[in-house]
MDTraj code that builds the backbone (N, CA, C; nanometers):
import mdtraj as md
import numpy as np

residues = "UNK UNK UNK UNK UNK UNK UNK UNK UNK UNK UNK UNK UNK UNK UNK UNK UNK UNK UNK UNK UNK UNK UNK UNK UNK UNK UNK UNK UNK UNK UNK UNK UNK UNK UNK UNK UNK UNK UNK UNK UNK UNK UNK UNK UNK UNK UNK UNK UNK UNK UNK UNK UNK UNK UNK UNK UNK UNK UNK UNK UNK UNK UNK UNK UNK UNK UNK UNK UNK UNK UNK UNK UNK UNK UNK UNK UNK UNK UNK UNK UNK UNK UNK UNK UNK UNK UNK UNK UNK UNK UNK UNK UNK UNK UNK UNK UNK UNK UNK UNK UNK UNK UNK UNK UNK UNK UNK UNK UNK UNK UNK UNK UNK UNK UNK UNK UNK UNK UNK UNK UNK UNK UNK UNK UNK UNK UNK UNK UNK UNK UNK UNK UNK UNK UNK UNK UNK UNK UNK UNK UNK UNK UNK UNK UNK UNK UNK UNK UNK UNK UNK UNK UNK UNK UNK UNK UNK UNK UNK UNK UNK UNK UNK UNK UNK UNK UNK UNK UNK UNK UNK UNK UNK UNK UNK UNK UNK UNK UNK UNK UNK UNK UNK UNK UNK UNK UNK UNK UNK UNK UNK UNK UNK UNK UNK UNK UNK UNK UNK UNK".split()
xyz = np.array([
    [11.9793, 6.2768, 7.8439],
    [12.0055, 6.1345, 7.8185],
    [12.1557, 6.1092, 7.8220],
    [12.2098, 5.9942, 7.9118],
    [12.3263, 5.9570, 7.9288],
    [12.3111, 5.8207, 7.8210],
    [12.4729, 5.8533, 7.7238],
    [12.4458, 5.8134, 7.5795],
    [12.6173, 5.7921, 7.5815],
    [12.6437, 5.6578, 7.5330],
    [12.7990, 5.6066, 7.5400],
    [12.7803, 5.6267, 7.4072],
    [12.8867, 5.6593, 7.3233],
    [12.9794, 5.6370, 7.1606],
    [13.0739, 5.5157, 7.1818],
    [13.0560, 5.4220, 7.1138],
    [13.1878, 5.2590, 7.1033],
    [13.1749, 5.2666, 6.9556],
    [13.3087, 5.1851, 6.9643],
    [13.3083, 5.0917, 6.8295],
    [13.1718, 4.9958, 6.8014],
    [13.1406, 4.9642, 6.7085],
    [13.0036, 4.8807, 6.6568],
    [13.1130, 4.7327, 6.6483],
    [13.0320, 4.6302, 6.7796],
    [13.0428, 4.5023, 6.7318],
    [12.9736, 4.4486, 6.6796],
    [13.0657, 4.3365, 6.6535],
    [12.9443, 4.2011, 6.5514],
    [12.7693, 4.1943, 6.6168],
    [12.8014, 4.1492, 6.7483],
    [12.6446, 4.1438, 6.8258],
    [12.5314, 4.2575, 6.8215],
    [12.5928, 4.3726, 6.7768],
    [12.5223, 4.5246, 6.7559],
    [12.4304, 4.5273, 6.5939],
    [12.5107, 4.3699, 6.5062],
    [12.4016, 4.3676, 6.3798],
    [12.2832, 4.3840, 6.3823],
    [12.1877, 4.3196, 6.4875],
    [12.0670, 4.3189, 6.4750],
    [12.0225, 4.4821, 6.4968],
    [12.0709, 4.5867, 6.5802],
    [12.0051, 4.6726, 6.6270],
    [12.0630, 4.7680, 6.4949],
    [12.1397, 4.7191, 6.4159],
    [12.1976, 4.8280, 6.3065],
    [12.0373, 4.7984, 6.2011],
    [12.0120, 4.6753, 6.1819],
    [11.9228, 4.6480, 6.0915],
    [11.7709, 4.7142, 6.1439],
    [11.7570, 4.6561, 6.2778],
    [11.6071, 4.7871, 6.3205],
    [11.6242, 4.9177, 6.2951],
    [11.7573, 4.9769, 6.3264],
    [11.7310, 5.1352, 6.3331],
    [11.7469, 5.1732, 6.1913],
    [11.8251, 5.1150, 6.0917],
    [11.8029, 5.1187, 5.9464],
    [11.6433, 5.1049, 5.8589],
    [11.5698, 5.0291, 5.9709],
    [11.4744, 5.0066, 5.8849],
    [11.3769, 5.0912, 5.9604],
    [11.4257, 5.1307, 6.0814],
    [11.2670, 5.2466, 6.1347],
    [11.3670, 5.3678, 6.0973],
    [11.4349, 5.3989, 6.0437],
    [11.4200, 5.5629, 5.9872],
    [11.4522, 5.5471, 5.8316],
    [11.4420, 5.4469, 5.7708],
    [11.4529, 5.4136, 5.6308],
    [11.3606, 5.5154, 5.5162],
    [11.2767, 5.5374, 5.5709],
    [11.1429, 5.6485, 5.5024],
    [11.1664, 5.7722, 5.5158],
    [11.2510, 5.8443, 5.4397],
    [11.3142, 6.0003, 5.4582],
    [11.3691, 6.0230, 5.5651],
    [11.3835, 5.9419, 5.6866],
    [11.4167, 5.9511, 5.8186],
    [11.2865, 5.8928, 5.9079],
    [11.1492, 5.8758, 5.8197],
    [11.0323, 5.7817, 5.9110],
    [11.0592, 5.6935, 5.9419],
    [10.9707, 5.6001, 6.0140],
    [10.9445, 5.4074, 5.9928],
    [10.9300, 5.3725, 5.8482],
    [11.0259, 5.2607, 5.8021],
    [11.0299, 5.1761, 5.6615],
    [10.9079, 5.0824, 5.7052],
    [10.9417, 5.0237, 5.7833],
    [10.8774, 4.8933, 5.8005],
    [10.7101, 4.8827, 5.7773],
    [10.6367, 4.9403, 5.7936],
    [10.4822, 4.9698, 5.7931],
    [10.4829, 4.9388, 5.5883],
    [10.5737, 4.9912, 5.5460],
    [10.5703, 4.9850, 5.3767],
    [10.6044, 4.8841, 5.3401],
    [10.6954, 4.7592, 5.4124],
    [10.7893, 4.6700, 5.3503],
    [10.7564, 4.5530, 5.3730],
    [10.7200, 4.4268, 5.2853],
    [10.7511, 4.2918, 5.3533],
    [10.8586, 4.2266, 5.4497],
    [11.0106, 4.3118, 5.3603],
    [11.0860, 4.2527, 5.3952],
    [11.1628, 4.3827, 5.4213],
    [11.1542, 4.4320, 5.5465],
    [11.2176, 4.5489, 5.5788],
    [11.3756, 4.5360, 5.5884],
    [11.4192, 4.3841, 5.6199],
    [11.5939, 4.3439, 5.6045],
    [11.6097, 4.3834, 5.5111],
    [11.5851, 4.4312, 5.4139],
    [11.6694, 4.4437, 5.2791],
    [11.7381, 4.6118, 5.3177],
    [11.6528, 4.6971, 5.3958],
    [11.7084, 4.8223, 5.4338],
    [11.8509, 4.8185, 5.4530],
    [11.8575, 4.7262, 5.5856],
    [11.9765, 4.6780, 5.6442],
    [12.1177, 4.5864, 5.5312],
    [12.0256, 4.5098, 5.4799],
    [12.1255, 4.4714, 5.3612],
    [12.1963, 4.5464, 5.3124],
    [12.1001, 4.6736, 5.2493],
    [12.1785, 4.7650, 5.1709],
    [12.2594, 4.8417, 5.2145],
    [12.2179, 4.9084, 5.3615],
    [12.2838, 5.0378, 5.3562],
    [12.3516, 5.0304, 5.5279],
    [12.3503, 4.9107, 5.6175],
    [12.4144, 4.9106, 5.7317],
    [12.4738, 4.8080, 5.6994],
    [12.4392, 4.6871, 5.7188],
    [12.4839, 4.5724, 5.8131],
    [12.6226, 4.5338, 5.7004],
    [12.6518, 4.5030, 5.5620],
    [12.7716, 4.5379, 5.4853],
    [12.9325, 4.5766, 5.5440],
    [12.8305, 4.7075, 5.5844],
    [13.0031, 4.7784, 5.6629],
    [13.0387, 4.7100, 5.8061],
    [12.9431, 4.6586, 5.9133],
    [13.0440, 4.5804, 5.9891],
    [13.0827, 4.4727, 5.9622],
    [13.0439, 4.4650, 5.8376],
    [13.1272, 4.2777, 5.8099],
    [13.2526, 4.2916, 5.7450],
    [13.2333, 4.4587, 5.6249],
    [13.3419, 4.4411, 5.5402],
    [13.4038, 4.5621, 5.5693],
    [13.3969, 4.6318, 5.6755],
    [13.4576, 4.7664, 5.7629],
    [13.4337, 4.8135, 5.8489],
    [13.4725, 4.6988, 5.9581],
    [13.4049, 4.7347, 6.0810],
    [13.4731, 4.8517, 6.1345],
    [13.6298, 4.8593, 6.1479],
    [13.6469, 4.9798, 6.1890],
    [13.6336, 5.0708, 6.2228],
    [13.5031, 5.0820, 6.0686],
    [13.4389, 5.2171, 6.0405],
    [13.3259, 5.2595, 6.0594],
    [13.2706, 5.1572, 6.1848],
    [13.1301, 5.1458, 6.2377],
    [13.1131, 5.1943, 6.3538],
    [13.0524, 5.2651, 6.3971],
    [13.0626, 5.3202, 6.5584],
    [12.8995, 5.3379, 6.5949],
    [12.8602, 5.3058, 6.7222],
    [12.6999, 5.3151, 6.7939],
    [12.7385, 5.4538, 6.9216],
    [12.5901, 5.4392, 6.9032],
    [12.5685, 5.5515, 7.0117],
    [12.4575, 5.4802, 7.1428],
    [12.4826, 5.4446, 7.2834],
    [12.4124, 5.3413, 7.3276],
    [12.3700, 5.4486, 7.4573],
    [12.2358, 5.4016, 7.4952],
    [12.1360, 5.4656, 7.6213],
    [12.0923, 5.3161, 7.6506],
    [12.0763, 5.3957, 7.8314],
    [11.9657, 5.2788, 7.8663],
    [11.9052, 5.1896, 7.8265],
    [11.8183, 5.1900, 7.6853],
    [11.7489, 5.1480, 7.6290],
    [11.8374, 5.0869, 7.5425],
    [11.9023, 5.0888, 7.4819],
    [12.0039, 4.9747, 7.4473],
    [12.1118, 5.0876, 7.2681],
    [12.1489, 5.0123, 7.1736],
    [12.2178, 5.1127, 7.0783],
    [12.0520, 5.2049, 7.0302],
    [12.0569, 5.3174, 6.9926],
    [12.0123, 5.4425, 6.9452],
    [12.0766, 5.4871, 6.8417],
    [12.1609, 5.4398, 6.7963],
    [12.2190, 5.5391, 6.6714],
    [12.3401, 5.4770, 6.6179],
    [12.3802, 5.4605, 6.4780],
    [12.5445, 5.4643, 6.4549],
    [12.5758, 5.4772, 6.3098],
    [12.6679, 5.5160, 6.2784],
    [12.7374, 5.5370, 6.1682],
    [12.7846, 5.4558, 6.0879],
    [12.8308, 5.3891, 5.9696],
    [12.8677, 5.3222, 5.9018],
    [12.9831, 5.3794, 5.8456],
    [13.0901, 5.3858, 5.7738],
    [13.1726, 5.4440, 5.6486],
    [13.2683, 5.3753, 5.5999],
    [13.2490, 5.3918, 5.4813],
    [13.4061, 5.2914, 5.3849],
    [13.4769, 5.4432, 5.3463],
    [13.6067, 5.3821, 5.3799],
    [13.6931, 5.4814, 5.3216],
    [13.7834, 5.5046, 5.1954],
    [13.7402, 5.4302, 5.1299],
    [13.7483, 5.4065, 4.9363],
    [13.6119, 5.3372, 4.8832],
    [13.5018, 5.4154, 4.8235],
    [13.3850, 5.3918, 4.7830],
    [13.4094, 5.2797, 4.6667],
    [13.5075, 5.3054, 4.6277],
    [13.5228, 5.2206, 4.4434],
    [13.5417, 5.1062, 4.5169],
    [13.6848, 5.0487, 4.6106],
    [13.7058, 4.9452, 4.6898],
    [13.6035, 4.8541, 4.7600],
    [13.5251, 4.9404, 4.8044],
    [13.4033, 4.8680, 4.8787],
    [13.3355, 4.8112, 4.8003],
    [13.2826, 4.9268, 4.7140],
    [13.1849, 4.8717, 4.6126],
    [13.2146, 4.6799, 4.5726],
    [13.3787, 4.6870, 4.5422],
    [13.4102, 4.5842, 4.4626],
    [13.3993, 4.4802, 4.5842],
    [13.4240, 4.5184, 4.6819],
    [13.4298, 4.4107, 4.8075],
    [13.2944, 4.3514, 4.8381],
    [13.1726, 4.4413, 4.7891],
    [13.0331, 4.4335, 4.8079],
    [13.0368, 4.3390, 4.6822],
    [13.0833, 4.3602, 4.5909],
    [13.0334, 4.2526, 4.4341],
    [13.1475, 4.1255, 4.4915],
    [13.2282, 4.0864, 4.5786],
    [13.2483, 3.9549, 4.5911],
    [13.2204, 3.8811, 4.6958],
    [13.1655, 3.9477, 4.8235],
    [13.1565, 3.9369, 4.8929],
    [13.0204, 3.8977, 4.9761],
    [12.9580, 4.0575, 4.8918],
    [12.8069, 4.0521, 5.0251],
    [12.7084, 4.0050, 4.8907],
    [12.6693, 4.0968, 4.8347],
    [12.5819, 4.0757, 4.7341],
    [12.5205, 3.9091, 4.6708],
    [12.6620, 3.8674, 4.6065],
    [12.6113, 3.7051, 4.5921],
    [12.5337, 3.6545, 4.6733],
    [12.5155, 3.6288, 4.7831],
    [12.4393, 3.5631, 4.8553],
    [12.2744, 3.5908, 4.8879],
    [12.2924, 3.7620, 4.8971],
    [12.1326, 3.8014, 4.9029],
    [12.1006, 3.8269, 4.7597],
    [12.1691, 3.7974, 4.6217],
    [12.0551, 3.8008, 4.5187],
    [12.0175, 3.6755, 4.5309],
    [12.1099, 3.5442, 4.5745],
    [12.0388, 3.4090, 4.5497],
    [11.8925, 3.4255, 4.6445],
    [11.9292, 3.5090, 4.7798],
    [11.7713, 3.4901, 4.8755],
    [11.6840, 3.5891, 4.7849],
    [11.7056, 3.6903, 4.7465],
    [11.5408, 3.7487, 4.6650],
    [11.5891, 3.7557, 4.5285],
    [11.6117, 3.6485, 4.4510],
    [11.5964, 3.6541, 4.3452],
    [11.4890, 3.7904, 4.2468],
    [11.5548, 3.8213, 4.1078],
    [11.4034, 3.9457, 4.0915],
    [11.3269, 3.8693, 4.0275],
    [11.3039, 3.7253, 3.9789],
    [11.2119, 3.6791, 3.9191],
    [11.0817, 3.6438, 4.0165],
    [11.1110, 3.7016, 4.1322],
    [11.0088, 3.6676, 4.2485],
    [10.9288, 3.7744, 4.2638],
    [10.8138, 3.7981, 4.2584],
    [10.7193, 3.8549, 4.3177],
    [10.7119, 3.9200, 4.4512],
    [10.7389, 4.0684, 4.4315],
    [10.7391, 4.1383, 4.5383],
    [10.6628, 4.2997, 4.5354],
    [10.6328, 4.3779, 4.6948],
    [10.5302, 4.4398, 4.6759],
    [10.6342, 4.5590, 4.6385],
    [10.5675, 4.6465, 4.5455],
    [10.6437, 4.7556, 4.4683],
    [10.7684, 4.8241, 4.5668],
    [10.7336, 4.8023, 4.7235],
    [10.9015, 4.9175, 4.7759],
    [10.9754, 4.8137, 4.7927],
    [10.9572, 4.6834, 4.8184],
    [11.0612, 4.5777, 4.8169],
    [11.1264, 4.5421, 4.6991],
    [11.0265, 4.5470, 4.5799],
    [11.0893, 4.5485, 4.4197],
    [11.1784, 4.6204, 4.4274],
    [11.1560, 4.7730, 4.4784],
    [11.2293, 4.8647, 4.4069],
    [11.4315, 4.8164, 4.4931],
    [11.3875, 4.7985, 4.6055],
    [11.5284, 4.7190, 4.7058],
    [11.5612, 4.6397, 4.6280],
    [11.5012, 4.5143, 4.6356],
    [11.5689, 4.4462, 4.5316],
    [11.6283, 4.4317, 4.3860],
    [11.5809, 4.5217, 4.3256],
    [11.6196, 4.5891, 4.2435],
    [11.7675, 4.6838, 4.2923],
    [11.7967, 4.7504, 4.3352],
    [11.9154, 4.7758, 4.4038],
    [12.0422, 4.6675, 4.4274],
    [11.9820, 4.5710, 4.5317],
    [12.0916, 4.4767, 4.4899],
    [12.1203, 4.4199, 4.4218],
    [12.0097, 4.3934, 4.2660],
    [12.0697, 4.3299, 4.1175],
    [12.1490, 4.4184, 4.0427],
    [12.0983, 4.5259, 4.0486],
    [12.1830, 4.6497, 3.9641],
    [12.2601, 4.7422, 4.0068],
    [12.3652, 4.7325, 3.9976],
    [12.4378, 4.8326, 4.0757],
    [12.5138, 4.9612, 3.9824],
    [12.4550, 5.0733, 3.9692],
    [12.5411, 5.1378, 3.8964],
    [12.7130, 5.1693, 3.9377],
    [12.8090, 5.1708, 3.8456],
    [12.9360, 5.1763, 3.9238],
    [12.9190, 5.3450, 3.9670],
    [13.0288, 5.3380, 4.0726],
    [13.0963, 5.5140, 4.1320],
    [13.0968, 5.5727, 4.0580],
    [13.0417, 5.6917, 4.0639],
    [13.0919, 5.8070, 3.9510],
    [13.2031, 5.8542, 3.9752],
    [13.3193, 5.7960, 3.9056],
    [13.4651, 5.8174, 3.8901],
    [13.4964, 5.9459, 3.9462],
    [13.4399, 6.0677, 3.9193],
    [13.5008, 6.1924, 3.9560],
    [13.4431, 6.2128, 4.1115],
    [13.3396, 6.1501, 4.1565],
    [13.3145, 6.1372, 4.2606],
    [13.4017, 6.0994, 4.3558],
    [13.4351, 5.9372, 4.2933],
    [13.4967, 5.8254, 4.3838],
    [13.6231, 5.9003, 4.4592],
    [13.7238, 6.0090, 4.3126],
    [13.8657, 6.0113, 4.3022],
    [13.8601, 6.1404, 4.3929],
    [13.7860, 6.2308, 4.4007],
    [13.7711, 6.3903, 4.5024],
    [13.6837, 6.3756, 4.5869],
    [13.5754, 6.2445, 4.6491],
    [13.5760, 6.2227, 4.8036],
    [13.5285, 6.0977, 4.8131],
    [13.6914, 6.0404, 4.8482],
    [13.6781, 5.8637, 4.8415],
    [13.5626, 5.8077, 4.9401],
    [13.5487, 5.8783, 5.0498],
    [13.5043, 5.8523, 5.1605],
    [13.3351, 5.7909, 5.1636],
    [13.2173, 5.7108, 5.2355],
    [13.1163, 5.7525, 5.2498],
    [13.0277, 5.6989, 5.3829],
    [12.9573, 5.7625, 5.4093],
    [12.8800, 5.6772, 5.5204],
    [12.7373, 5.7133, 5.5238],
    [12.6541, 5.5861, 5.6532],
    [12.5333, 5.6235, 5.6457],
    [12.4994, 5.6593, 5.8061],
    [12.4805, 5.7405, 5.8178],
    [12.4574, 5.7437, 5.9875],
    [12.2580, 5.8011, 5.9804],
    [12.2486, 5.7306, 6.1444],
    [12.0785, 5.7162, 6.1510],
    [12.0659, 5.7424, 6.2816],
    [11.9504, 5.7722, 6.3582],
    [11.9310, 5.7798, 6.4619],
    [11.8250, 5.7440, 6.5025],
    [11.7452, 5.6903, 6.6067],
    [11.5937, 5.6803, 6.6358],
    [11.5625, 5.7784, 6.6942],
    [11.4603, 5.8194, 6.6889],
    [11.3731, 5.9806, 6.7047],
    [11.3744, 5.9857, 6.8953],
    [11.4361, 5.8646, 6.9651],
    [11.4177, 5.9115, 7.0992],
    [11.5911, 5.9628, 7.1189],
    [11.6697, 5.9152, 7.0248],
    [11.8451, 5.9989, 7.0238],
    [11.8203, 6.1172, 6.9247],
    [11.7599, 6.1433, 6.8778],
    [11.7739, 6.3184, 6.7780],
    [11.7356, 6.4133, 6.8689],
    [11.8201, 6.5227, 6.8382],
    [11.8500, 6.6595, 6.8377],
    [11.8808, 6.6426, 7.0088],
    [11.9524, 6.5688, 7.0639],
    [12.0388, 6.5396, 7.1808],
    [12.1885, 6.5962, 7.1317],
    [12.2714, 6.6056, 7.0467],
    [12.3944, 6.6306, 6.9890],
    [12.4442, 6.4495, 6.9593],
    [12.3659, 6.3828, 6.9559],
    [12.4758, 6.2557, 6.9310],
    [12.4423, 6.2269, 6.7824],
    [12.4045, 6.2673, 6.6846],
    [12.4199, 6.2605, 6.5756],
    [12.5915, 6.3586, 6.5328],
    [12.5835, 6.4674, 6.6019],
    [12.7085, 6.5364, 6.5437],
    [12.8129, 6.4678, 6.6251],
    [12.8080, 6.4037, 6.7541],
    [12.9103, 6.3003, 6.8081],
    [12.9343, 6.1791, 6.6920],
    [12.8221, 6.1055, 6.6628],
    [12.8907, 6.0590, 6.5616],
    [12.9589, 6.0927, 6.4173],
    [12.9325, 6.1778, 6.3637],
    [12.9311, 6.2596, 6.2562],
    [13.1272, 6.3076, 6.2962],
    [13.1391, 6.3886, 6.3803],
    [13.3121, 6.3798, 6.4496],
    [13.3622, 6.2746, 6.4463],
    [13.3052, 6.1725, 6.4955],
    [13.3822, 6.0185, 6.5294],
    [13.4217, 5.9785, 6.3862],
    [13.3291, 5.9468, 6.3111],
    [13.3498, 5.9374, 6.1533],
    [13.4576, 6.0002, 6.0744],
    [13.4354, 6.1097, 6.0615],
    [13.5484, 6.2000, 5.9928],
    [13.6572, 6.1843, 6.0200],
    [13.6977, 6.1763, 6.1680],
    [13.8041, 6.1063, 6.2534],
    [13.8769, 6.0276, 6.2020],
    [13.7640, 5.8843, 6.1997],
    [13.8207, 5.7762, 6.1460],
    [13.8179, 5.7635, 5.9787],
    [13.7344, 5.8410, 5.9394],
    [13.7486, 5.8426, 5.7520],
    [13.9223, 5.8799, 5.7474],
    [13.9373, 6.0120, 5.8283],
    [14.0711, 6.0823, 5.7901],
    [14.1956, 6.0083, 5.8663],
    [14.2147, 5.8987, 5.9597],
    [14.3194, 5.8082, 5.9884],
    [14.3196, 5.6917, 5.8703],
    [14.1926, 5.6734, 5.7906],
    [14.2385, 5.5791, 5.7086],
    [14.2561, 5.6574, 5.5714],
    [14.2499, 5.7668, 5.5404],
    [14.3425, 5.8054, 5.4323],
    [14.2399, 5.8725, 5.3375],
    [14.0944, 5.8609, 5.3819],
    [14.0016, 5.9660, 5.2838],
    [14.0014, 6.0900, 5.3699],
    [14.0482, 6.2014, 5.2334],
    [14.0404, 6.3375, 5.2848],
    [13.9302, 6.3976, 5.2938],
    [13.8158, 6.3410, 5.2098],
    [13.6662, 6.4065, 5.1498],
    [13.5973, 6.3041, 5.1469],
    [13.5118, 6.3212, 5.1686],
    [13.4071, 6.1811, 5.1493],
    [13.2478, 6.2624, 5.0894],
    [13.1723, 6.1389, 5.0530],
    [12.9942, 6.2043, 5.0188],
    [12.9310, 6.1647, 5.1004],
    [12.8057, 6.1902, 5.0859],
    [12.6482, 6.1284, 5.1205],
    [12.5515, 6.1389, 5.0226],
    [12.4524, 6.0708, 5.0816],
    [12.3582, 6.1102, 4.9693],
    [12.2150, 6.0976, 5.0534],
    [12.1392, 6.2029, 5.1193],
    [12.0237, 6.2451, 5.1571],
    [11.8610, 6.2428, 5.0585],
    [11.7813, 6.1391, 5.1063],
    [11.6197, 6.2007, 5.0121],
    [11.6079, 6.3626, 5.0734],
    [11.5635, 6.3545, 4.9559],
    [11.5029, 6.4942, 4.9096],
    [11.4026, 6.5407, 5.0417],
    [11.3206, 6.4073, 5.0419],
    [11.1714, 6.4260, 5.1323],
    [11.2649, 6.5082, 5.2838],
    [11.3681, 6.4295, 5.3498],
    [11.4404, 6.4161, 5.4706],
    [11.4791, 6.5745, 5.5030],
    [11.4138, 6.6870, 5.5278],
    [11.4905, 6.8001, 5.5446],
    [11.5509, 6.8415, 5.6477],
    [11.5116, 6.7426, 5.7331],
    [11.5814, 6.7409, 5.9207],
    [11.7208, 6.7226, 5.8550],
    [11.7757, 6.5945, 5.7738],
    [11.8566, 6.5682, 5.7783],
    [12.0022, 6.6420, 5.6565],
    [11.8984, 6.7087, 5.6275],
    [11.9688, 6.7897, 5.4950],
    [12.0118, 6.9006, 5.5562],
    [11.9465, 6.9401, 5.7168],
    [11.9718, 7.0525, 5.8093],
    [12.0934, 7.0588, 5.8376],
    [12.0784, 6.9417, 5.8999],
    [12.1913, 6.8662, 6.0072],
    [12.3113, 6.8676, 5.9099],
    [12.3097, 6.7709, 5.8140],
    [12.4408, 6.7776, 5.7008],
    [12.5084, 6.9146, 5.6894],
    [12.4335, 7.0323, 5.6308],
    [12.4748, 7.1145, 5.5744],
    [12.5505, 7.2171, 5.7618],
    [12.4281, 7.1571, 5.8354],
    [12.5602, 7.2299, 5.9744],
    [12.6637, 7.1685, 5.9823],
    [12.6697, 7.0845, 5.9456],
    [12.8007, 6.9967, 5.9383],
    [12.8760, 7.0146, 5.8825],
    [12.8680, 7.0920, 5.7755],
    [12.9537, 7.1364, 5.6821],
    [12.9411, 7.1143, 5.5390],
    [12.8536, 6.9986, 5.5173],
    [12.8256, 6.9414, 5.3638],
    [12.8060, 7.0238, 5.2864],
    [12.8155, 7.0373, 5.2060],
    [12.7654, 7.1185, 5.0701],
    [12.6932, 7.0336, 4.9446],
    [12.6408, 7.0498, 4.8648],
    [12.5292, 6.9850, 4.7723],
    [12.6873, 6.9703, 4.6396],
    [12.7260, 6.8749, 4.5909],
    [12.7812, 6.8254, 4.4638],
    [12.6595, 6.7882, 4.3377],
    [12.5608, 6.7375, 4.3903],
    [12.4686, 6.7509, 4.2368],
    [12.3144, 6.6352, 4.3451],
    [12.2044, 6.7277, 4.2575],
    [12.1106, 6.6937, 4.3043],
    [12.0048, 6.5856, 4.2148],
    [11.9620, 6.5309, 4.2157],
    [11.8792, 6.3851, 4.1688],
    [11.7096, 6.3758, 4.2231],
    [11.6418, 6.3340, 4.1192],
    [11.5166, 6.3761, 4.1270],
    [11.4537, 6.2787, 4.2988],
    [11.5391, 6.2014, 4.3305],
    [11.5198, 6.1353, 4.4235],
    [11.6156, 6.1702, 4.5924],
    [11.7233, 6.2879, 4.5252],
    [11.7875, 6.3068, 4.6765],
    [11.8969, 6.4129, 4.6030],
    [12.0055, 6.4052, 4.7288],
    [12.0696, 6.5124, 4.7176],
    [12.2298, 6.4567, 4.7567],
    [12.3673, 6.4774, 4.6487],
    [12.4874, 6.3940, 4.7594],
    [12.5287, 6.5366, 4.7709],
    [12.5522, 6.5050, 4.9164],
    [12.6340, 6.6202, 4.9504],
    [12.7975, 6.5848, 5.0054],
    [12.9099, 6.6534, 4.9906],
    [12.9985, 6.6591, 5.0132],
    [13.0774, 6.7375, 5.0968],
    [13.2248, 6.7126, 5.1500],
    [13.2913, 6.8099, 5.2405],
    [13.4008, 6.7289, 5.2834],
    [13.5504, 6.7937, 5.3489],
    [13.6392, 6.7532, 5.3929],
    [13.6362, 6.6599, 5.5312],
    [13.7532, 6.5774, 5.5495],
    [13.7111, 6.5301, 5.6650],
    [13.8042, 6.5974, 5.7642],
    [13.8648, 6.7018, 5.7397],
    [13.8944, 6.7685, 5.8204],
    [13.8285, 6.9670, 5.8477],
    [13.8727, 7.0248, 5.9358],
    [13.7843, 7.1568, 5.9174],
    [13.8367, 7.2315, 5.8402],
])
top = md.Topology()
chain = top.add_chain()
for i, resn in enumerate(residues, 1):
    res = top.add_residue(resn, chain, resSeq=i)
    for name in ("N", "CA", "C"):
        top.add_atom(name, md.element.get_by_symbol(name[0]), res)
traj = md.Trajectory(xyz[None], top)
C-alpha cells in the first residue's frame, strides 16, 4: 500500500472522528455500542486539531486518510485549554441530566468530570498523544511512521517524555507501544499508561 504522512488539516476532522470511533473498542468498531459514537471523537481526536494542530499528522491511501496521530506537548496546558475552550460547549450538547445508553453515559461522564494530571506525571512526561489506525493501514509500518513523526514533533516543541494510556483489552497495541519503546509507569484496572523519551 502506497500511503502519504501530512500534516492533519481542518477538512481531515471528519475522517479523525470515523477512525476514532471504528477502533474506539480496545482497537475494535465503537460504533455498533454507541448512540452517539461523536463523543469518541470529542474526547480523544478532534480537540487537538483545533487546539494543536501542529501536533496532528494523517497517514493517507487511495482510499482516502487511514490513520493519524494527535499530541499536546504540555498535558497540564491542554488540559486547561480543553476547560476553556472545547469542553463548554459539548457539556451544554449532552448535558448528564439526559438519558443515555450505559457506554455513552459512561463518555459523557468523561466530559463532566475531569480528573486533573497527575502532577508527577504531567512534570517527567509533559508530552501525550492518541494515534489509531483502521485495520486496512495496520501492521503496514505506518503506525511506527507515525509514532517517529510524533516524537519528532513532541521533541521540537520542548516535551522530552511524554505518556499514553492503552486498554488493557488492546494487546496489539500494547505490542506495538512497548516496540516502540514504552514502558508501563502504573497500571489501572481499566488500562495501562505507558511512558518513554522522545528521543532514543
Amino acid at each position: 500500500m502506497n500511503a502519504a504522512l501530512r500534516p492533519a488539516r481542518p477538512d481531515d476532522e471528519a475522517d479523525l472522528y470515523t477512525i476514532c470511533a471504528a477502533t474506539g473498542e480496545a482497537g475494535q468498531d465503537a460504533r455498533p455500542l454507541l448512540q452517539h459514537p461523536e463523543l469518541l471523537g470529542h474526547l480523544y481526536a478532534a480537540a487537538y486539531l483545533h487546539l494543536e494542530p501542529a501536533g496532528a499528522w494523517v497517514v493517507e491511501d487511495g482510499q482516502g486518510v487511514c490513520g493519524y496521530v494527535v499530541t499536546a506537548h504540555d498535558t497540564a496546558r491542554f488540559e486547561q485549554l480543553l476547560e476553556e475552550e472545547w469542553w463548554p460547549a459539548l457539556r451544554r450538547q449532552y448535558p448528564p441530566d439526559r438519558t443515555y445508553a450505559p457506554a455513552d453515559a459512561a463518555l459523557v461522564q468523561r466530559l463532566h468530570v475531569r480528573p486533573p494530571p497527575d502532577p508527577e506525571l504531567s512534570r517527567d512526561f509533559p508530552g501525550h498523544l492518541h494515534l489509531n489506525l483502521l485495520p486496512r493501514a495496520q501492521g503496514l509500518g505506518l503506525g511506527r511512521r507515525l509514532m517517529e513523526q510524533a516524537l519528532r514533533t513532541l521533541h521540537a516543541s520542548g516535551a522530552d517524555a511524554l505518556h499514553l494510556g492503552v486498554d488493557a483489552r488492546n494487546t496489539r497495541a500494547l505490542g506495538f507501544y512497548r516496540r516502540m519503546g514504552f514502558v508501563p509507569w502504573s497500571r489501572q484496572p481499566a488500562g495501562t499508561l505507558l511512558t518513554r523519551r522522545t528521543t532514543a
